[in-house]
N, C-alpha and C positions, 0 to 999 in steps of 0.2 A: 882455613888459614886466614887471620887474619891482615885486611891489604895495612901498607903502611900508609900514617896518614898523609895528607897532603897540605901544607902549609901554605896560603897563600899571599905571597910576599909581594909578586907580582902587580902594581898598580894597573897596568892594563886588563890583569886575568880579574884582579877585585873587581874592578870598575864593571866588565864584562857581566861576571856571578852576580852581583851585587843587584844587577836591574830587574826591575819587580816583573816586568812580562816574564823574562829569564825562570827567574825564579818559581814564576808558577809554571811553565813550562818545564823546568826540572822536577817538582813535585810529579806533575803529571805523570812523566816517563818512569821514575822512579815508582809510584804506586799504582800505575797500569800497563808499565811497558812500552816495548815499542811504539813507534807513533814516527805520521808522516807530518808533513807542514801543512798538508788541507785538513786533517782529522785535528790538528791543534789551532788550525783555525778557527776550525766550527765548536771545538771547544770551547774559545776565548771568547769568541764572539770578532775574530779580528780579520781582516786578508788573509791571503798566502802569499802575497808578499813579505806582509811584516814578520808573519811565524820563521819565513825562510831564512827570510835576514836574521833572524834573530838565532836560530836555529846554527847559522854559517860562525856565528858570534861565538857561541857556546863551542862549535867544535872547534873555532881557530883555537881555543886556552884549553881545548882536550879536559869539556867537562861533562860532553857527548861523543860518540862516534857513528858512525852510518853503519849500520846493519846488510853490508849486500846481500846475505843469503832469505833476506825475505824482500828486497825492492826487485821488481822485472820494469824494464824499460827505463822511463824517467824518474819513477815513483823512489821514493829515497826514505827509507824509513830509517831514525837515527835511538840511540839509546843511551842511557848515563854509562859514566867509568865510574871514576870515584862516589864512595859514599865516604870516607869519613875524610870531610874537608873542616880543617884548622885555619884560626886567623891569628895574625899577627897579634903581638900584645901593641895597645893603640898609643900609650906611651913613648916618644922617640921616635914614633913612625912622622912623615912628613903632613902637615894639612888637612892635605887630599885626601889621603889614604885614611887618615882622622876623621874625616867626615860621614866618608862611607862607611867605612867599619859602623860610627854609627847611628846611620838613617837603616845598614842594612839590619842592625839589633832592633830599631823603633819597630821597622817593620815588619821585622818578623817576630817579634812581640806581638803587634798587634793583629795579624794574620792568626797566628795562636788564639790570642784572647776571641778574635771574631771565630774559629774555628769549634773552640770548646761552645760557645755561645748559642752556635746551630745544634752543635751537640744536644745542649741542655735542654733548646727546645724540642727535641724532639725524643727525648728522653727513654719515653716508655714503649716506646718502638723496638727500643734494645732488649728487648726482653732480658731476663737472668743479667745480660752485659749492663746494664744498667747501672749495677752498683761498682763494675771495675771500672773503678775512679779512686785509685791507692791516691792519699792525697798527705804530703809531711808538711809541715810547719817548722821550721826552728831558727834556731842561729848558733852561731860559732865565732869563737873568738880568734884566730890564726892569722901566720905571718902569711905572707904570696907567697911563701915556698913549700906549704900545709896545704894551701889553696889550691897551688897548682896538683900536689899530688892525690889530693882529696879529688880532681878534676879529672885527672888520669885513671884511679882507680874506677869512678865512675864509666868512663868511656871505654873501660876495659870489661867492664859487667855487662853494659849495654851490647857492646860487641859479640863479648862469650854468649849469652841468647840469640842472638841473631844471628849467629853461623852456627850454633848446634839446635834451633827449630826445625823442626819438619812443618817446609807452609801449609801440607797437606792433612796435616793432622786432625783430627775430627776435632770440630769445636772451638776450633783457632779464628783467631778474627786479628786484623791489627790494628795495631794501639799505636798511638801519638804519643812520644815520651820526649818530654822538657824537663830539662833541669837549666835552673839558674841562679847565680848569688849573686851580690852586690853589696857594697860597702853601707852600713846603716847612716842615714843621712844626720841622723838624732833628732826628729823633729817629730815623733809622736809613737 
């Protein structure tokens, strides 16, 4: 079933998601699971203060929750809710909210682009996987209102795969999938 998405209007819950520890901290949970604030320490290479803090951050805006049936005592193991999070359109929105929206596109651009990168170095490692790298080029000429449903339909494909995979499936491996457009600047 798919969840509904979640819109984030909220300048405090943006500001929250938006921050790059956060953020690699949701990757993390998101493609290994559960995890406590010392295992994502040692991950980052950071405290367990800051991971906590950061951690307490995340579930004030309900973008984690705590896991009790695997923490005993103090230990607190926490896990993502939503996966499919929506941002406001940046237009009309105030500044702030302007801003973030987008340092948090720069960088997760750029996180992408340094992502595929290690990828490519490492390439033949993948064996057979190697060549899934489906890769389109094009453009389109459409109003925002094309745009947006062209956007939709996309999120709805993504989706319909990812709630009828089986992760168990022989042979399955997972894939990073970006999609993005932008208005052609006309300059080459």
């Amino acid at each position: 079933m798919t969840e509904s998405p979640r819109e984030l209007t909220d300048p405090a819950a943006l500001k929250a998601f938006t921050h790059p520890l956060r953020q690699r901290i949701l990757r993390e949970l998101h493609r290994n699971g559960p995890a406590t604030a010392t295992t994502l320490a040692a991950a980052f290479g950071q405290n367990t203060g800051a991971t906590s803090y950061h951690l307490r951050q995340l579930a004030r805006h309900d973008f984690i929750r705590e896991d009790p049936e695997l923490g005993h005592g103090k230990q607190r193991w926490w896990r993502p809710t939503a996966k499919d999070i929506r941002f406001p359109r940046a237009a009309g929105q105030p500044p702030e909210v302007q801003a973030l929206l987008a340092r948090h596109a720069d960088q997760g651009l750029a996180a992408d682009l340094a992502t595929y990168a290690r990828f490519a170095e490492r390439r033949a490692e993948f064996g057979e996987w190697q060549d899934a790298v489906p890769y389109s080029r094009g453009a389109l000429t459409l109003t925002q209102e094309e745009l947006g449903r062209f956007f939709a339909d996309y999120l709805d494909l993504l989706n319909r795969y990812r709630e009828q995979h089986d992760p168990d499936a022989p042979d399955s491996r997972r894939l990073l999938v970006r999609w993005v457009a932008f208005p052609d600047p006309g300059d080459g």
